[in-house]
C-alpha positions, 0 to 999 in steps of 0.5 A: 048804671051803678053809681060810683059813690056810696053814701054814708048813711047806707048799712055796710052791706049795702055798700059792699054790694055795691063795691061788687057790682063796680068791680063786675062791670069794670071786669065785663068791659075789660074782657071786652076790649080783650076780646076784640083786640084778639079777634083783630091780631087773629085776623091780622096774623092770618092775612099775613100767613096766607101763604107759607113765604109769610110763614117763613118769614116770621120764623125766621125772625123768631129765629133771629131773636132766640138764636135759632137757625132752620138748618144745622151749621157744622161751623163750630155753633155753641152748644146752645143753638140747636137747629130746628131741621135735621142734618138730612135738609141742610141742602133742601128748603121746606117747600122742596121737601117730601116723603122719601118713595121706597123703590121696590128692588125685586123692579131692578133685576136685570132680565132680557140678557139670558138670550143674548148671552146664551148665542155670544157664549155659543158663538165665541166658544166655539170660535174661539176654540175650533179655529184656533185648534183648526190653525194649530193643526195646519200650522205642523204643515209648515206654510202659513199659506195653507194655514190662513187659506184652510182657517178662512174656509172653516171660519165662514163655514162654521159661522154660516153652519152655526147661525143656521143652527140657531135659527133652527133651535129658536124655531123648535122652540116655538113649535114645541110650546105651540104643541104643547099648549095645543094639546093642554087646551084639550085636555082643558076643554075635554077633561076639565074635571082633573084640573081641580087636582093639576092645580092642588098637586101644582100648589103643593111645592109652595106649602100654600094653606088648603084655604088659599089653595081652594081660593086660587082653584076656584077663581081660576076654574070661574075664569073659564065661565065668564068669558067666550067660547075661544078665551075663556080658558086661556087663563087657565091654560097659561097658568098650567103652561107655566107651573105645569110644565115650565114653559114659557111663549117664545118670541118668534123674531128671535129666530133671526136675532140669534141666527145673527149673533152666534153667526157674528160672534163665530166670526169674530173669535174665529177670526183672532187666531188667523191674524198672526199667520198674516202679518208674519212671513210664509216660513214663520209658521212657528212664531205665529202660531206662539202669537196665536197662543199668547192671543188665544190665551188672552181671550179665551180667558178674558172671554170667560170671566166676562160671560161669568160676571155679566151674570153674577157682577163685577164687583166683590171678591167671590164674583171676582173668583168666579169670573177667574175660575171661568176664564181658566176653564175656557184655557183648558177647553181652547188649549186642549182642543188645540193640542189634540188638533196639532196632534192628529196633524203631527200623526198624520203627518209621519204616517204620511212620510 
């Protein structure tokens, strides 16, 4: 230990080291006592934060203090309070708060309804017009009697002829796509030395890099010899059905799905223009059938521009177009196979007398 006083007698050197060597202890406890005095806060400070609620807290409190605010006020705040949080977390906390997931909007499109559309539009059509033009016809007989009794026989006999009809059709469907691949599956098996081209000439449309267009030959031609005998070409098989000849596997149960609803949906638009012939008397032939215009009129247009916007939307005024160029051109089909139905009946009628 140093001593703390310096004698006189000593060279001025001597004291001046001496000085120093005071100064260099004190300084040497000083940072001491500092050191363990901070390892006490840290360690304080991290009992107090070990979780994010204590975090909170204490920047509330600064907040408090310098006039700070977590999420921003749009109440008239001065100039000098800036908030710390954007606009986007008013109506959120911290701990709620994530990274925004960016949905993939090709997920969206809406698939599945082709099908259904297609056996409505077959089965509204032709009910919609057929009958219509059938009750406008008998209506030049003069009795409604006649009129209700032919338009029932010809709606139930339309509906059942075209229900059949679309069971038929779904049928050959799958029989072709069942023929087809059958016969695809031996060429495969047979012939396997023209695929490499089939798949080169398929790629050619999309403008494909010769690279990538070898890299895509290669792995579906490898697929073939990595599995069993029964599926090791079926990759291969699908990929020519579908880019080769652009088919794609039906689905068999949709025989009686579209049987059912062309069936059902001949009915309902057959059924539109008999109404007004029943509620009217045997003699006013005439003022039903202008009831069954008006009627006819309205569905056939609210008709198509439903089946045109279902596709393209509803909303938006080339959509809106759209939707009423369909619904006119459904008139002029409904109203111009009616007046050629009337026509003939009317011929046939003064021939007759």
């Amino acid at each position: 230990m140093v001593s703390t006083k310096s004698s006189p007698d000593l060279p001025e050197s001597i004291q001046l080291r001496d000085r120093n060597r005071r100064e260099e202890s004190r300084l040497e406890n000083s940072n001491s006592f500092q050191s363990a005095a901070a390892s006490q806060a840290t360690l304080r400070r991290r009992r107090q934060y070990r979780t994010p609620v204590g975090a909170m807290s204490l920047v509330a409190i600064k907040n408090l203090f310098y006039h700070r605010k977590l999420v921003p006020d749009s109440q008239g705040l001065p100039s000098s309070i800036t908030p710390l949080l954007p606009q986007e977390a008013r109506e959120s906390d911290v701990e709620s708060q994530h990274t925004a997931v960016t949905e993939n909007p090709f997920n969206n499109i809406r698939t599945g309804l082709g099908p259904v559309v297609k056996d409505c539009t077959i089965g509204l059509a032709d009910g919609l017009t057929v009958p219509f033009a059938l009750t406008a016809g008998l209506s030049a007989i003069g009795r409604t009697d006649v009129v209700i009794y032919g338009g029932i026989a010809e709606i139930f006999a339309g509906a059942i002829s075209m229900g059949l009809g679309g069971w038929l059709g779904t049928k050959s469907e799958v029989a072709e796509y069942a023929a087809v691949e059958k016969e695809v599956t031996e060429l495969v098996h047979d012939r396997a030395e023209h695929i490499p081209n089939t798949i080169k000439d398929i790629l050619e449309e999309y403008n494909f890099p010769e690279e990538l267009v070898g890299t895509i030959t290669s792995n579906l031609m490898s697929t073939t010899a990595t599995k069993g005998e029964e599926e090791k070409k079926a990759n291969l098989v699908k990929f020519l059905m579908g880019f080769k000849y652009g088919l794609s596997k039906p689905d068999e149960s949709r025989a009686l799905k579209s049987a059912g609803t062309i069936g059902l949906s001949y009915l309902i638009g057959g059924g539109l223009p008999l109404l007004p012939y029943a509620c009217v008397a045997p003699d006013q032939v005439f003022k039903a059938l202008i009831i069954s215009v008006g009627i006819m009129v309205l569905a056939l247009f609210a008709f198509g521009y439903s089946k045109t916007c279902v596709f393209l939307g509803w909303k938006g005024g080339a959509n809106i177009k759209a939707g009423c160029y369909g619904g006119i051109q459904m008139v002029c089909l409904g109203g111009l196979a009616a007046a050629v139905a009337m026509a003939l009946v009317k011929g046939m009628n003064v021939h007759s007398e």
